[in-house]
N, C-alpha and C positions, 0 to 999 in steps of 0.2 A: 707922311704921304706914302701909299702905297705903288712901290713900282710895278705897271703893268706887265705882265709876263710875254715874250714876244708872239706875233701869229705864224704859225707854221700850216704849211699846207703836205701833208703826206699822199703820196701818190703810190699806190698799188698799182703795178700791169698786172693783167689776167689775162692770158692766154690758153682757153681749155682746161680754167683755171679749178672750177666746180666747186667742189666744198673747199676744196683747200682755201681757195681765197675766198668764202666766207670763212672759214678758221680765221685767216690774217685777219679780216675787216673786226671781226669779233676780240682779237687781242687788243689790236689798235684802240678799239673801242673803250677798253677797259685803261687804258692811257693813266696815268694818276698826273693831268696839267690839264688845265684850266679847259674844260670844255667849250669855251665859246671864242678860245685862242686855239686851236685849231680844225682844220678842216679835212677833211678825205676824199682823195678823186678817184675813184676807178678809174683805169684805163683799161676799154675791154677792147684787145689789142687783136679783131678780130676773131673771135672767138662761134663753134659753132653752138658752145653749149647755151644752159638758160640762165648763165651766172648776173647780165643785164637784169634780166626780168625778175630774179631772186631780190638782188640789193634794192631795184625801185621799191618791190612789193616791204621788205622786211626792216629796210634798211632807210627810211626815207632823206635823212640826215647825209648818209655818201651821197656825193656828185658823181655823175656817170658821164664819161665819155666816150664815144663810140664809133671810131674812125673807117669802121664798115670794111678795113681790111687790117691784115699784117704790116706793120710797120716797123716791124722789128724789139726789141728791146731800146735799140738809140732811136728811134722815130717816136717807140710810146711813149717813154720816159718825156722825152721834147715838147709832145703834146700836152701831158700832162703837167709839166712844169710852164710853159707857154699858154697856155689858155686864161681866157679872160669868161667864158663863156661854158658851162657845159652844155653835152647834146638835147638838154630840156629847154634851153634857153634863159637860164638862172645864173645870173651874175657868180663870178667867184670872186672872192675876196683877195687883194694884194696881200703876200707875206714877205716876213722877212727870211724866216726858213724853210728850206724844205727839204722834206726827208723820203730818200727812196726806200721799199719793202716791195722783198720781192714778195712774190702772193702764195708761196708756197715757204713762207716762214713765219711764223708768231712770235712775239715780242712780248716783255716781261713788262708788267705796268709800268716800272718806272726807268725803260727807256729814253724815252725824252728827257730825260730830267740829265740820265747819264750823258746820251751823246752832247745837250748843250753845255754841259760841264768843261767840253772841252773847247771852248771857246775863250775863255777864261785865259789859256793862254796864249792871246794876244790879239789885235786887229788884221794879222795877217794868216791868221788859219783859216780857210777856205772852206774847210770841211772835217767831221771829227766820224770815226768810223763806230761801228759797235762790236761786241766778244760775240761773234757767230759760229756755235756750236752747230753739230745734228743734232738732227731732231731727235734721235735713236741713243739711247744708252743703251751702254756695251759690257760684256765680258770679252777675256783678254786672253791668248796662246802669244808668247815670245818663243822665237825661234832662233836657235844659234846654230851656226854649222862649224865645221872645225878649219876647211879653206874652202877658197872659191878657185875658179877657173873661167875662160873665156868663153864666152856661148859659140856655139856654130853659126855662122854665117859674115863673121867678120869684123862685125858693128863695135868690138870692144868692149861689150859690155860682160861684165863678172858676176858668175853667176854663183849661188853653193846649192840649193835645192828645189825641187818642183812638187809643188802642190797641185794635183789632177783631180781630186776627189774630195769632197768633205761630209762627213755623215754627224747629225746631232741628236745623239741617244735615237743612231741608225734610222733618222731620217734625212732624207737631201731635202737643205731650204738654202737652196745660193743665195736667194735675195737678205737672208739675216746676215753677209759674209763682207766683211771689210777687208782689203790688204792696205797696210801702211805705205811709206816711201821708203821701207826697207826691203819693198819686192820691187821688180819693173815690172812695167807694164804690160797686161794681155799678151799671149802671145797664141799665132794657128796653135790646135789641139788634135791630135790624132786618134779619131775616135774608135779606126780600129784597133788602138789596143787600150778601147774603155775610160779615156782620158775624158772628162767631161769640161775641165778648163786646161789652162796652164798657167801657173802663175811660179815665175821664178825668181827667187828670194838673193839678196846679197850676202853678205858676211850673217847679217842677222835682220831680224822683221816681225813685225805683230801680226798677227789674223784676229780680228777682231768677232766679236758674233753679238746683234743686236738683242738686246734683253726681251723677254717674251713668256716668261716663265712666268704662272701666276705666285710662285712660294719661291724667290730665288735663291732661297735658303737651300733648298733644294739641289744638289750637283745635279751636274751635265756630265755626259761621256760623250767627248767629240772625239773622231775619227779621222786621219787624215790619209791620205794615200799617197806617200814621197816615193821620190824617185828623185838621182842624180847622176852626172856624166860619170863619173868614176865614184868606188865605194871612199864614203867621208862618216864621220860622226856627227851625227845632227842629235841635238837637245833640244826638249818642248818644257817650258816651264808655265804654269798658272800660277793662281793664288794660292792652290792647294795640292800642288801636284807639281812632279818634276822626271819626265822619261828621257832617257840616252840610249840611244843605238845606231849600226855601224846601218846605212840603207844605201842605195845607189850601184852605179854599174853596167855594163854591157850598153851604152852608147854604142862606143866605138863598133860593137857586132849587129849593130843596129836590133839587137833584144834588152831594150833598157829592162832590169829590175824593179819592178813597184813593190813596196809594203805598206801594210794599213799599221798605225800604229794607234794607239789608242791612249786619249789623254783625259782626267778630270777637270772641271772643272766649278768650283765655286759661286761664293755670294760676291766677289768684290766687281760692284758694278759702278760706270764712270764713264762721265762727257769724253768726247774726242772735238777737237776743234777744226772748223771749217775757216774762219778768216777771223784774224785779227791785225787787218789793214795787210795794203797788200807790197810786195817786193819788188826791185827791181833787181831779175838772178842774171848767170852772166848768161851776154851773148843775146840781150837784150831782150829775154821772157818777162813774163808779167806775172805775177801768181802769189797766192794768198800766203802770206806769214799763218804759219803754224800748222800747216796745213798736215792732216791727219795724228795730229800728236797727242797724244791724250791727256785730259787736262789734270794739271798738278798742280793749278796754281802760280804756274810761271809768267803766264800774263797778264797777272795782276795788280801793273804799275802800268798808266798811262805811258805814252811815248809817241814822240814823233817817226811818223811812217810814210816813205815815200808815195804809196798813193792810197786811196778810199778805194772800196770796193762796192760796188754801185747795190749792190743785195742788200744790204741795209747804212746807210749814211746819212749824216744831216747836212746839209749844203750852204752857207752862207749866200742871200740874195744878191748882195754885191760882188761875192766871187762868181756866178756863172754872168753877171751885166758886163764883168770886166772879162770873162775868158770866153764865155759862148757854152751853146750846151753839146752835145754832145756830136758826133761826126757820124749821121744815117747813113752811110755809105758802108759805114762798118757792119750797119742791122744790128750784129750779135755777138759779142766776147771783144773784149781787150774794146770796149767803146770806155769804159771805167776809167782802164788804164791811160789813154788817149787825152782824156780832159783834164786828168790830174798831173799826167807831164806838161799841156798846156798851162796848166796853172805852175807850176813849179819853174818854168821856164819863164814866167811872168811874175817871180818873185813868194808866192801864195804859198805856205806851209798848211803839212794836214796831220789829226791827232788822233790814233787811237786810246779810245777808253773803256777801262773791262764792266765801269758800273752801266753797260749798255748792254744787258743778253737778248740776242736774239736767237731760237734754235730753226735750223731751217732741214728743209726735206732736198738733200745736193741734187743737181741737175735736174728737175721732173719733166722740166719744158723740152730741151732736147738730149740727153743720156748721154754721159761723157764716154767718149769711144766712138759716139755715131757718125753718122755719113755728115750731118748738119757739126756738128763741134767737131772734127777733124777740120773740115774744109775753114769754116769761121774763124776760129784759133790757127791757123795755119798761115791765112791768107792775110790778116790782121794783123798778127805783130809783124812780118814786114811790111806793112804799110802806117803802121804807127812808129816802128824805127826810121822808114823815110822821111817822114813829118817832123820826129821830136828829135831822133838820136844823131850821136856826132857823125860826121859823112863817113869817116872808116867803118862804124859800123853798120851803117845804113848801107852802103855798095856790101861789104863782104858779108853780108845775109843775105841780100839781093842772089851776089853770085853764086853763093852757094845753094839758093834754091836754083839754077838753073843747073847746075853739076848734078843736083840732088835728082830730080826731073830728066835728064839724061840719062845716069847711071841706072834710075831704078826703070827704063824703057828701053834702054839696052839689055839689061838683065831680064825683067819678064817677057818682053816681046822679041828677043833676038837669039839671046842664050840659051835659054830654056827648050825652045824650039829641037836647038841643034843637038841639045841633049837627049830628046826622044820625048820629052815634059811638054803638055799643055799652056801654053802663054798662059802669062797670071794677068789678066787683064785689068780686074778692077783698080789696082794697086799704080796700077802706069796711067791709067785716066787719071786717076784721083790727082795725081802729079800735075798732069797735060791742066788739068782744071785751075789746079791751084794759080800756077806761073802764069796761066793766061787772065786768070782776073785779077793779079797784080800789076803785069804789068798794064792792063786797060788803064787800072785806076792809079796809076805812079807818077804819070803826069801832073794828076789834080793835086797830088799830095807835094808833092815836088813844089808846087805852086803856093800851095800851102803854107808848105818850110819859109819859102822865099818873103813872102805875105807877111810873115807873122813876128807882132809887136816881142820883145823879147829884152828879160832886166838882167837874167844870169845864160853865163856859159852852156852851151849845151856839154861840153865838154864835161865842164866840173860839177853835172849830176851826177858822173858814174863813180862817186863817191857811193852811191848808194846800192852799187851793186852789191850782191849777198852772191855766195855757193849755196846749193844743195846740201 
């Protein structure tokens, strides 16, 4: 007797989503599991483009749903996990699974097969994540520097070198330009002296550059333009190539030194990974295991991981009957995180597994750095440590965004002043904003906490805290 394969309903949000999410519907499509055991929703999550009108005309097979505004990511997802009904009036079908894509990533036919793979170990995994790569294959600059030093303005953070320029066989294409987590993040760039980013590096870090060469056989000669506080020895290594020299200096005279150095670069091209299930770092962040690592083959054994990442997952039916879906108050980021401590706290393990690729296009909806992902990411994980995490941590990230929010409106709008400097204004909003729609929404969550059915410790998940 042949066991039937279970039904799963895959739900795409599309938000201005265009081809891209015809791309997704088109991977999807190509699925290697039983065609009439699953289904597809679109969610067109408000959208102005003709992405609707495309799928009915091309597509007749996807369900479409069309909620006629923004709902966010945790409102579409809701919908389209909840619905009984698409906006034609055509029954949808009960499933047992359901799996989120986002719409601006494609999937490898035999996705489904991988994510339910991970179900196998046991009745209580909730959910199995998938190996979500970029979409972009890369060549690769490692950068070493010989020490680091403290940056200007206090923060602690250790710096060795800046990168302000990048030229590829003496063209500028930023948009082909990765940095790994061995730089931090953006920082102001002073464009009177030519500096077109900043990006500063720690002990050591990749620059990645997205492949685009029709013959990659073919070298590159990339260009960089460093600069450091004091003169240090910085090393550029490729695949085919390896330069050393002394760059940096004149900070302190405020005439920093730049040099263009000049590097080859080769055929050896290679995935970087975007998520393979996601962490819990300390101090109570949310963020994707493996995030910008290039891939070697390392996560290539299933494993249990503290949460799913909503971009591509398959969801067990009776884990969101018994946890709930998602918290629309969030809209947008850490709503992932949110449901999978819910669950976790309710007992529910979740599995990563690599026979799942999915390659995705990172942030397109709203661009990591923006005004929308600062504020969302910001304002969210303290409002998901209120709900989930143990109460010490929940107050002392509370408190510290109100010191954070102080200090950084005393310094732009007080100090600055006094110094002869134009207030920095958008930087002290951005603050005033944050702390003000946490604390609106801290009660509810607070209620929440109080609310909610609960098998394990909050305490003894922070077993699963990870560093950087």
């Amino acid at each position: 007797m042949t066991v039937q394969a279970p039904f799963v309903r895959v739900v795409v949000l599309s938000f201005d989503g265009g081809q891209m999410t015809i791309d997704c519907i088109e991977s999807v499509l190509r699925t290697s599991w039983p065609r009439d055991r699953f289904e597809i929703v679109m969610v067109d999550n408000g959208s102005l483009d003709d992405v609707s009108t495309r799928v009915r005309r091309d597509y007749p097979m996807v369900r479409v749903l069309e909620p006629l505004r923004n709902l966010g990511f945790a409102g579409g997802c809701n919908l389209g996990l909840s619905a009984t009904v698409d906006s034609d009036g055509c029954d949808l079908q009960a499933y047992e699974f359901a799996a989120l894509i986002n719409n601006d990533a494609t999937v490898d036919a035999g996705w489904l097969e991988g994510l339910m793979s991970g179900f196998e170990a046991g009745t209580d995994v909730g959910a199995v994540s998938a190996k979500m790569l970029f979409a972009d294959r890369f060549t690769g600059i490692d950068i070493s520097v010989s020490d680091t030093s403290e940056i200007g303005g206090g923060d602690g953070r250790l710096v060795g070198v800046c990168v302000s320029a990048v030229r590829i066989d003496g063209k500028r294409e930023d948009g082909r330009l990765q940095f790994d987590e061995g730089f931090h993040g953006p920082v102001a760039h002073d464009a009177s002296r030519d500096e077109e980013f900043a990006r500063w590096s720690k002990t050591s870090g990749s620059l990645r550059i997205s492949e685009t060469r029709a013959d990659p056989t073919v070298a590159q000669t990339v260009s960089l333009r460093l600069s450091a506080e004091t003169p240090r020895t910085v090393t550029l290594r490729t695949d085919i190539d390896e330069v050393t020299m002394v760059i940096g200096g004149g900070y302190a005279e405020k005439k920093p030194v730049f040099s263009w150095v000049d590097v080859r670069v080769g055929s050896d091209v290679f995935d970087v990974v975007n998520n393979v299930g996601s962490n819990l770092y300390q101090r109570g962040f949310g963020g994707d295991r493996g995030f910008l690592e290039r891939d070697r083959g390392q996560y290539e054994q299933a494993a249990e991981v503290f949460a799913w990442c909503g971009g591509a997952v398959l969801l067990r039916a009776e884990y969101l009957d018994a946890v709930g879906l998602f918290d629309e108050r969030l809209f947008l980021y850490y709503e992932d995180t949110d449901l999978s401590w819910r669950g976790r706290l309710q007992g529910w393990r979740y599995i990563y597994t690599p026979e799942a690729v999915v390659r995705h296009r990172h942030a397109q909806s709203s661009g990591v750095g923006s005004d929308v992902f600062r504020f969302h990411t910001e304002r969210n994980r303290l409002l998901v440590l209120a709900k989930n995490a143990p109460m010490w941590l929940a107050v002392r990230s509370g408190l510290g965004e109100l010191k954070r929010t102080f200090v950084v409106n005393v310094r732009h709008l007080v100090l600055r002043p006094l110094t002869l400097r134009m207030p920095a204004r958008p930087e002290a909003r951005h603050r005033r904003r944050v702390l003000k729609s946490y604390l609106t929404l801290l009660p509810a969550m607070l209620r929440d906490r109080w609310m909610m059915n609960r098998r394990i410790s909050r305490g003894s998940l922070m077993k699963w805290e990870v560093s950087k």
